[in-house]
C-alpha positions as CSV (number, residue, x, y, z in Angstrom):
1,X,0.0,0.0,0.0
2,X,1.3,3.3,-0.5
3,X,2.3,5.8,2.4
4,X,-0.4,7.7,4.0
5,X,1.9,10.8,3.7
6,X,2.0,10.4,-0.1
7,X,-2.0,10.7,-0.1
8,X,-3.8,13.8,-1.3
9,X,-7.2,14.2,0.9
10,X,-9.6,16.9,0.1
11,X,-7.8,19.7,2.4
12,X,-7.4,23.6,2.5
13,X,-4.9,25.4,-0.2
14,X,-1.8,24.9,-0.2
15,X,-1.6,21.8,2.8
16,X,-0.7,19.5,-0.2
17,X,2.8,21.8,-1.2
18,X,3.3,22.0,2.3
19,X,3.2,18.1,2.6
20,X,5.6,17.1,-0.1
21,X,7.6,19.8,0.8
22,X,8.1,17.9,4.4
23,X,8.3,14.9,2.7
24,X,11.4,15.8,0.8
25,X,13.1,17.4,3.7
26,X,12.8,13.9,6.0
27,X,14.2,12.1,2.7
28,X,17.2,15.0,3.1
29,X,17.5,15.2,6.5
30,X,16.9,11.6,8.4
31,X,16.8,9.1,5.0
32,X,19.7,9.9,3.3
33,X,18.4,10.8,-0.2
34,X,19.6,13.5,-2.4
35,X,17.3,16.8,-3.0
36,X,16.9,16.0,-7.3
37,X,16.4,12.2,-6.6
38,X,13.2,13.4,-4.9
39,X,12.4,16.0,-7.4
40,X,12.9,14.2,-10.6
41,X,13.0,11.0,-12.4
42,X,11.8,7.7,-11.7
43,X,12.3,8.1,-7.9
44,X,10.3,11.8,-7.4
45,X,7.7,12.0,-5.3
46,X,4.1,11.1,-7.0
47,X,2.6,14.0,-5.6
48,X,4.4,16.6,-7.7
49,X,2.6,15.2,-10.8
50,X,-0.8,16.7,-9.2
51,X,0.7,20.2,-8.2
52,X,-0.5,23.1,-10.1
53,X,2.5,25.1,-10.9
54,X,1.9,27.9,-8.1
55,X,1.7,25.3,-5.9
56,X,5.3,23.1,-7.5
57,X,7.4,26.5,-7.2
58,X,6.0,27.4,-3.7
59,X,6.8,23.8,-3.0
60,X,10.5,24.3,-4.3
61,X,11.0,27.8,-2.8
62,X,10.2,26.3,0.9
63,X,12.6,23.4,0.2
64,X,15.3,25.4,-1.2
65,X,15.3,28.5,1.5
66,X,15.1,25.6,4.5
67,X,18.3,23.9,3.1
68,X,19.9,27.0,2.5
69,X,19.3,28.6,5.9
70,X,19.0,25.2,8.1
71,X,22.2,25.8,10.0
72,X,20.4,29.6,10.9
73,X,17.1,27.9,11.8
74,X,18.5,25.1,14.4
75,X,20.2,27.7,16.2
76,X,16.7,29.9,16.2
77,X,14.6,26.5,17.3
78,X,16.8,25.6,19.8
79,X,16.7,29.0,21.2
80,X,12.6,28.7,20.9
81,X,12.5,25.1,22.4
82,X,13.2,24.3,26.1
83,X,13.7,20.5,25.8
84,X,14.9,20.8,21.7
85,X,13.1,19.2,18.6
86,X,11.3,16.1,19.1
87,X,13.5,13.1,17.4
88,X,10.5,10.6,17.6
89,X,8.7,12.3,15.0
90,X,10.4,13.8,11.8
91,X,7.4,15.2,10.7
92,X,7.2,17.7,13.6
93,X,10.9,18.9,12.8
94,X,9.6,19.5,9.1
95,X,6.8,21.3,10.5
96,X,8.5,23.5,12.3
97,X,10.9,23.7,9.6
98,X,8.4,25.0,7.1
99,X,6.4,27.4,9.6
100,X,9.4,29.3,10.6
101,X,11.1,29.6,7.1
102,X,7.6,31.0,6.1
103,X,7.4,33.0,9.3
104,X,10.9,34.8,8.7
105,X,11.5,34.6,4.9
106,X,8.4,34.2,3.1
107,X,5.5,36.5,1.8
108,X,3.1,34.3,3.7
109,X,0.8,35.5,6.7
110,X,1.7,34.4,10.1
111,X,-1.5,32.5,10.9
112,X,-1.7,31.2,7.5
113,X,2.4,29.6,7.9
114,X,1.1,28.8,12.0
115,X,-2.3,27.3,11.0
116,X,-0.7,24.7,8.0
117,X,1.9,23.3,10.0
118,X,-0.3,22.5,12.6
119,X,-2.6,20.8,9.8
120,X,0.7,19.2,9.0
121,X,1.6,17.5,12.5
122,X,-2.3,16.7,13.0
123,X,-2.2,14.5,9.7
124,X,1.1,12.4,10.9
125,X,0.1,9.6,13.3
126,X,3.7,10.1,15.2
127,X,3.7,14.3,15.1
128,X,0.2,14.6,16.1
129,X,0.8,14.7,19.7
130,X,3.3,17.6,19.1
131,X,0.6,19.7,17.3
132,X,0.2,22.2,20.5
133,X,3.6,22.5,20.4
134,X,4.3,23.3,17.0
135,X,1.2,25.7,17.7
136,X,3.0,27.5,20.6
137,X,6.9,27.6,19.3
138,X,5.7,29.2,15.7
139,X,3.5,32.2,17.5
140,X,6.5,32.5,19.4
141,X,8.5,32.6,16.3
142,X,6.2,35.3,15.5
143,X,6.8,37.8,17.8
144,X,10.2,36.8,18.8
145,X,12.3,35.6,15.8
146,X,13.4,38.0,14.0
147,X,15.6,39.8,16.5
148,X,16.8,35.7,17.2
149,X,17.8,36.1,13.6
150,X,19.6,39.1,13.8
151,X,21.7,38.2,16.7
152,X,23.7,35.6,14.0
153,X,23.3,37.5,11.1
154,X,27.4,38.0,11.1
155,X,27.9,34.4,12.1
156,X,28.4,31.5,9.4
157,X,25.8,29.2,11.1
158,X,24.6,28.2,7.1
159,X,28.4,27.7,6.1
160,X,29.3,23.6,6.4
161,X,31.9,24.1,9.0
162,X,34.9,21.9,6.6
163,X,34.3,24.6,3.7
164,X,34.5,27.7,6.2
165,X,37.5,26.1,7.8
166,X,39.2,25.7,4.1
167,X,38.6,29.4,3.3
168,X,39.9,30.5,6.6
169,X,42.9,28.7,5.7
170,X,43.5,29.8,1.9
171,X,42.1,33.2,2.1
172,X,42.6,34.1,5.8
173,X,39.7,34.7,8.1
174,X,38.5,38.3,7.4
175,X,38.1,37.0,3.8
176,X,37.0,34.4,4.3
177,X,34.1,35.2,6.2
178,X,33.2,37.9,3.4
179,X,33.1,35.3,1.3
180,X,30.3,33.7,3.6
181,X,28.1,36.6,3.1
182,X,28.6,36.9,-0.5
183,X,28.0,33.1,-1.0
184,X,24.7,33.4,1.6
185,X,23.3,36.5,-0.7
186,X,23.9,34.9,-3.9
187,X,22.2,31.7,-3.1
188,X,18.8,34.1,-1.2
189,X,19.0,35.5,-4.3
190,X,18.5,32.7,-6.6
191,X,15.9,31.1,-4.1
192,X,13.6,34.5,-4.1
193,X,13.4,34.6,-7.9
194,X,12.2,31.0,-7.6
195,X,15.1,29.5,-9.1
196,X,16.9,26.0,-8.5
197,X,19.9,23.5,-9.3
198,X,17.9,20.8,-9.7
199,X,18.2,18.3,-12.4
200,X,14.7,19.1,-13.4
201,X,15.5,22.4,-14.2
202,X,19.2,22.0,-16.5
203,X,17.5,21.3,-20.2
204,X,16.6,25.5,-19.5
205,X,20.5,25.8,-19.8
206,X,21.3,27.3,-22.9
207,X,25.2,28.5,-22.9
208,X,28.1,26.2,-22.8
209,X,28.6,24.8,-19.3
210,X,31.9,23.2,-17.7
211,X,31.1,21.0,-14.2
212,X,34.3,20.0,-12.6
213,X,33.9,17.5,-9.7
214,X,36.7,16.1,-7.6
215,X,37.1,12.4,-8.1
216,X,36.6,12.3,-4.2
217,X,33.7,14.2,-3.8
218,X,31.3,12.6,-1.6
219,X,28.9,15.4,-1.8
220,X,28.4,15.9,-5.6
221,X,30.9,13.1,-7.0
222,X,31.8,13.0,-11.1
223,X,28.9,10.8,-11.4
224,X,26.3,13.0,-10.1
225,X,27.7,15.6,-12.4
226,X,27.9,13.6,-15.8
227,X,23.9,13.1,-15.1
228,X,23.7,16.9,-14.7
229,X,25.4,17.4,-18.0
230,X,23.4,14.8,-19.9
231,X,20.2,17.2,-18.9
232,X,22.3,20.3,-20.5
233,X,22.3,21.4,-24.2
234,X,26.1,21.7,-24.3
235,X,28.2,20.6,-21.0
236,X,31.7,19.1,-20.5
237,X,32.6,17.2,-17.1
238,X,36.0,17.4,-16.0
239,X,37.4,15.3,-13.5
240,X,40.0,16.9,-10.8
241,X,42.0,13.8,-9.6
242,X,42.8,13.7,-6.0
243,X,40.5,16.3,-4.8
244,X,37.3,16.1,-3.1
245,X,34.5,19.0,-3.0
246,X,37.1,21.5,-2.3
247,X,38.5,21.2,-6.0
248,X,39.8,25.0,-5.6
249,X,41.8,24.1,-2.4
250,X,43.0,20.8,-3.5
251,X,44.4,21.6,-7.4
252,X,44.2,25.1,-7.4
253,X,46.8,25.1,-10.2
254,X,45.2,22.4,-12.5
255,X,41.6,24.2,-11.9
256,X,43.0,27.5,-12.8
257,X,44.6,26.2,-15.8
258,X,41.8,23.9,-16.9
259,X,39.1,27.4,-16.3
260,X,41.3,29.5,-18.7
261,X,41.6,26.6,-21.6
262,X,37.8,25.3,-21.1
263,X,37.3,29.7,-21.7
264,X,39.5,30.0,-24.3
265,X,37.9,27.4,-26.5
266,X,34.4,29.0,-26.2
Protein backbone atom coordinates (compact mmCIF):
# COMPACT_ATOMS: atom_id res chain seq x y z
CA UNK A 1 0.00 0.00 0.00
CA UNK A 2 1.32 3.29 -0.47
CA UNK A 3 2.26 5.78 2.39
CA UNK A 4 -0.42 7.73 4.00
CA UNK A 5 1.87 10.82 3.69
CA UNK A 6 2.02 10.42 -0.11
CA UNK A 7 -2.00 10.72 -0.08
CA UNK A 8 -3.79 13.77 -1.28
CA UNK A 9 -7.21 14.19 0.89
CA UNK A 10 -9.57 16.89 0.09
CA UNK A 11 -7.76 19.73 2.38
CA UNK A 12 -7.38 23.59 2.51
CA UNK A 13 -4.92 25.38 -0.20
CA UNK A 14 -1.78 24.94 -0.17
CA UNK A 15 -1.63 21.81 2.77
CA UNK A 16 -0.69 19.52 -0.17
CA UNK A 17 2.80 21.83 -1.25
CA UNK A 18 3.28 22.03 2.31
CA UNK A 19 3.25 18.12 2.62
CA UNK A 20 5.64 17.14 -0.10
CA UNK A 21 7.63 19.79 0.83
CA UNK A 22 8.08 17.92 4.41
CA UNK A 23 8.34 14.88 2.70
CA UNK A 24 11.43 15.84 0.79
CA UNK A 25 13.11 17.45 3.66
CA UNK A 26 12.76 13.92 5.98
CA UNK A 27 14.23 12.07 2.75
CA UNK A 28 17.20 15.00 3.08
CA UNK A 29 17.54 15.23 6.46
CA UNK A 30 16.93 11.60 8.37
CA UNK A 31 16.79 9.10 4.98
CA UNK A 32 19.74 9.90 3.29
CA UNK A 33 18.38 10.82 -0.19
CA UNK A 34 19.63 13.50 -2.40
CA UNK A 35 17.27 16.78 -2.99
CA UNK A 36 16.88 16.03 -7.31
CA UNK A 37 16.37 12.17 -6.59
CA UNK A 38 13.21 13.37 -4.90
CA UNK A 39 12.44 15.96 -7.44
CA UNK A 40 12.93 14.20 -10.58
CA UNK A 41 13.03 11.04 -12.39
CA UNK A 42 11.85 7.65 -11.70
CA UNK A 43 12.25 8.13 -7.85
CA UNK A 44 10.33 11.75 -7.35
CA UNK A 45 7.67 11.98 -5.27
CA UNK A 46 4.14 11.13 -7.02
CA UNK A 47 2.60 14.01 -5.55
CA UNK A 48 4.44 16.61 -7.69
CA UNK A 49 2.60 15.18 -10.82
CA UNK A 50 -0.79 16.70 -9.17
CA UNK A 51 0.65 20.18 -8.22
CA UNK A 52 -0.53 23.13 -10.09
CA UNK A 53 2.48 25.06 -10.92
CA UNK A 54 1.88 27.88 -8.14
CA UNK A 55 1.71 25.28 -5.89
CA UNK A 56 5.29 23.14 -7.55
CA UNK A 57 7.36 26.55 -7.23
CA UNK A 58 5.99 27.42 -3.73
CA UNK A 59 6.83 23.78 -2.99
CA UNK A 60 10.45 24.34 -4.29
CA UNK A 61 10.99 27.80 -2.83
CA UNK A 62 10.20 26.33 0.92
CA UNK A 63 12.63 23.45 0.15
CA UNK A 64 15.26 25.38 -1.15
CA UNK A 65 15.27 28.46 1.52
CA UNK A 66 15.15 25.60 4.52
CA UNK A 67 18.32 23.90 3.12
CA UNK A 68 19.87 27.04 2.45
CA UNK A 69 19.26 28.65 5.86
CA UNK A 70 19.04 25.17 8.10
CA UNK A 71 22.18 25.79 9.98
CA UNK A 72 20.40 29.58 10.95
CA UNK A 73 17.07 27.90 11.83
CA UNK A 74 18.46 25.13 14.37
CA UNK A 75 20.20 27.66 16.22
CA UNK A 76 16.70 29.85 16.22
CA UNK A 77 14.56 26.52 17.25
CA UNK A 78 16.83 25.57 19.85
CA UNK A 79 16.69 28.97 21.20
CA UNK A 80 12.61 28.68 20.93
CA UNK A 81 12.53 25.10 22.35
CA UNK A 82 13.24 24.30 26.10
CA UNK A 83 13.74 20.48 25.75
CA UNK A 84 14.87 20.76 21.69
CA UNK A 85 13.05 19.16 18.56
CA UNK A 86 11.27 16.08 19.15
CA UNK A 87 13.48 13.12 17.38
CA UNK A 88 10.53 10.56 17.63
CA UNK A 89 8.72 12.27 15.02
CA UNK A 90 10.42 13.76 11.76
CA UNK A 91 7.38 15.22 10.70
CA UNK A 92 7.19 17.69 13.62
CA UNK A 93 10.91 18.87 12.81
CA UNK A 94 9.56 19.48 9.12
CA UNK A 95 6.80 21.26 10.49
CA UNK A 96 8.46 23.53 12.34
CA UNK A 97 10.89 23.72 9.61
CA UNK A 98 8.44 25.04 7.11
CA UNK A 99 6.37 27.37 9.65
CA UNK A 100 9.45 29.30 10.56
CA UNK A 101 11.14 29.60 7.14
CA UNK A 102 7.62 31.03 6.11
CA UNK A 103 7.41 33.03 9.33
CA UNK A 104 10.94 34.82 8.66
CA UNK A 105 11.48 34.55 4.92
CA UNK A 106 8.43 34.20 3.06
CA UNK A 107 5.52 36.49 1.78
CA UNK A 108 3.07 34.34 3.69
CA UNK A 109 0.75 35.52 6.68
CA UNK A 110 1.66 34.37 10.06
CA UNK A 111 -1.54 32.53 10.91
CA UNK A 112 -1.69 31.16 7.47
CA UNK A 113 2.43 29.63 7.94
CA UNK A 114 1.08 28.80 12.00
CA UNK A 115 -2.26 27.31 10.96
CA UNK A 116 -0.71 24.69 7.96
CA UNK A 117 1.88 23.34 10.02
CA UNK A 118 -0.28 22.48 12.64
CA UNK A 119 -2.59 20.83 9.78
CA UNK A 120 0.70 19.25 9.04
CA UNK A 121 1.56 17.54 12.46
CA UNK A 122 -2.31 16.67 12.98
CA UNK A 123 -2.24 14.53 9.72
CA UNK A 124 1.07 12.38 10.94
CA UNK A 125 0.10 9.62 13.35
CA UNK A 126 3.73 10.08 15.19
CA UNK A 127 3.74 14.29 15.11
CA UNK A 128 0.16 14.55 16.08
CA UNK A 129 0.77 14.75 19.74
CA UNK A 130 3.34 17.61 19.06
CA UNK A 131 0.59 19.71 17.34
CA UNK A 132 0.17 22.16 20.46
CA UNK A 133 3.61 22.49 20.40
CA UNK A 134 4.33 23.26 16.98
CA UNK A 135 1.20 25.66 17.72
CA UNK A 136 3.05 27.53 20.61
CA UNK A 137 6.94 27.56 19.27
CA UNK A 138 5.70 29.16 15.67
CA UNK A 139 3.52 32.16 17.47
CA UNK A 140 6.53 32.47 19.37
CA UNK A 141 8.54 32.58 16.25
CA UNK A 142 6.16 35.26 15.47
CA UNK A 143 6.82 37.78 17.81
CA UNK A 144 10.23 36.76 18.76
CA UNK A 145 12.26 35.56 15.78
CA UNK A 146 13.45 38.02 14.00
CA UNK A 147 15.57 39.78 16.50
CA UNK A 148 16.80 35.70 17.22
CA UNK A 149 17.77 36.15 13.62
CA UNK A 150 19.57 39.14 13.81
CA UNK A 151 21.66 38.21 16.72
CA UNK A 152 23.69 35.63 14.02
CA UNK A 153 23.25 37.45 11.10
CA UNK A 154 27.44 37.97 11.08
CA UNK A 155 27.90 34.36 12.15
CA UNK A 156 28.41 31.49 9.36
CA UNK A 157 25.80 29.18 11.08
CA UNK A 158 24.64 28.18 7.12
CA UNK A 159 28.37 27.73 6.12
CA UNK A 160 29.34 23.63 6.43
CA UNK A 161 31.91 24.10 8.98
CA UNK A 162 34.91 21.93 6.64
CA UNK A 163 34.32 24.63 3.69
CA UNK A 164 34.50 27.69 6.25
CA UNK A 165 37.47 26.11 7.79
CA UNK A 166 39.25 25.69 4.12
CA UNK A 167 38.60 29.37 3.27
CA UNK A 168 39.87 30.50 6.60
CA UNK A 169 42.92 28.68 5.73
CA UNK A 170 43.45 29.80 1.89
CA UNK A 171 42.14 33.21 2.09
CA UNK A 172 42.64 34.11 5.77
CA UNK A 173 39.72 34.70 8.14
CA UNK A 174 38.46 38.30 7.40
CA UNK A 175 38.08 37.02 3.80
CA UNK A 176 37.00 34.41 4.28
CA UNK A 177 34.11 35.19 6.24
CA UNK A 178 33.15 37.95 3.35
CA UNK A 179 33.13 35.33 1.28
CA UNK A 180 30.32 33.67 3.61
CA UNK A 181 28.14 36.61 3.06
CA UNK A 182 28.56 36.87 -0.55
CA UNK A 183 27.97 33.12 -1.05
CA UNK A 184 24.72 33.37 1.60
CA UNK A 185 23.30 36.54 -0.66
CA UNK A 186 23.86 34.91 -3.88
CA UNK A 187 22.25 31.65 -3.12
CA UNK A 188 18.79 34.05 -1.23
CA UNK A 189 18.97 35.53 -4.32
CA UNK A 190 18.50 32.68 -6.61
CA UNK A 191 15.88 31.06 -4.08
CA UNK A 192 13.59 34.55 -4.14
CA UNK A 193 13.36 34.56 -7.85
CA UNK A 194 12.18 30.95 -7.63
CA UNK A 195 15.15 29.47 -9.12
CA UNK A 196 16.85 26.05 -8.52
CA UNK A 197 19.86 23.52 -9.28
CA UNK A 198 17.89 20.80 -9.70
CA UNK A 199 18.21 18.33 -12.39
CA UNK A 200 14.72 19.09 -13.39
CA UNK A 201 15.51 22.44 -14.16
CA UNK A 202 19.23 21.96 -16.49
CA UNK A 203 17.50 21.29 -20.18
CA UNK A 204 16.58 25.45 -19.51
CA UNK A 205 20.50 25.78 -19.76
CA UNK A 206 21.34 27.33 -22.85
CA UNK A 207 25.17 28.49 -22.94
CA UNK A 208 28.07 26.16 -22.80
CA UNK A 209 28.57 24.80 -19.30
CA UNK A 210 31.93 23.20 -17.71
CA UNK A 211 31.08 21.04 -14.17
CA UNK A 212 34.31 20.04 -12.61
CA UNK A 213 33.87 17.51 -9.70
CA UNK A 214 36.73 16.07 -7.57
CA UNK A 215 37.09 12.38 -8.11
CA UNK A 216 36.57 12.34 -4.15
CA UNK A 217 33.67 14.19 -3.85
CA UNK A 218 31.27 12.57 -1.56
CA UNK A 219 28.89 15.37 -1.79
CA UNK A 220 28.44 15.93 -5.58
CA UNK A 221 30.87 13.06 -6.96
CA UNK A 222 31.79 12.97 -11.11
CA UNK A 223 28.92 10.75 -11.42
CA UNK A 224 26.34 13.01 -10.06
CA UNK A 225 27.69 15.63 -12.41
CA UNK A 226 27.90 13.62 -15.79
CA UNK A 227 23.92 13.15 -15.06
CA UNK A 228 23.71 16.88 -14.68
CA UNK A 229 25.41 17.40 -18.04
CA UNK A 230 23.39 14.76 -19.90
CA UNK A 231 20.15 17.21 -18.90
CA UNK A 232 22.33 20.28 -20.55
CA UNK A 233 22.34 21.37 -24.24
CA UNK A 234 26.14 21.70 -24.32
CA UNK A 235 28.25 20.63 -21.04
CA UNK A 236 31.69 19.05 -20.48
CA UNK A 237 32.63 17.17 -17.06
CA UNK A 238 35.97 17.41 -16.04
CA UNK A 239 37.35 15.32 -13.50
CA UNK A 240 39.98 16.86 -10.83
CA UNK A 241 42.02 13.83 -9.59
CA UNK A 242 42.85 13.70 -6.00
CA UNK A 243 40.49 16.34 -4.81
CA UNK A 244 37.26 16.06 -3.13
CA UNK A 245 34.55 18.96 -3.04
CA UNK A 246 37.07 21.51 -2.33
CA UNK A 247 38.52 21.18 -5.99
CA UNK A 248 39.80 25.01 -5.57
CA UNK A 249 41.79 24.09 -2.41
CA UNK A 250 43.00 20.80 -3.51
CA UNK A 251 44.38 21.58 -7.39
CA UNK A 252 44.17 25.12 -7.41
CA UNK A 253 46.81 25.07 -10.25
CA UNK A 254 45.23 22.38 -12.52
CA UNK A 255 41.59 24.24 -11.88
CA UNK A 256 42.97 27.50 -12.84
CA UNK A 257 44.60 26.22 -15.82
CA UNK A 258 41.82 23.95 -16.89
CA UNK A 259 39.09 27.41 -16.32
CA UNK A 260 41.28 29.51 -18.68
CA UNK A 261 41.61 26.64 -21.58
CA UNK A 262 37.79 25.32 -21.09
CA UNK A 263 37.27 29.66 -21.71
CA UNK A 264 39.54 29.96 -24.33
CA UNK A 265 37.86 27.40 -26.46
CA UNK A 266 34.36 29.03 -26.17
Amino acid sequence: MPSSRFAVPSEVPGLAARRIAADILDGVLHKHRTLDDQLDGAAAHPGLKSLADRDRALMRRLVATILRRLGTLGHLLSRLLDRGVPTDAPRAQSALLIGAAQILWMDVPDHAAVDLSVRLVQSDRRAAKYAGLVNAVLRRCAREGQPLIDEVKSQTLDIPPWMLARWIAAYGEANARAMTQSHVGAVSAIIEVGGDLSLSRAGNITAPVLLVAGDHDIFAPPVLATQLAGRIHSAEVLVAEGADHDVYGDRPEWLTHTILTWLGNH
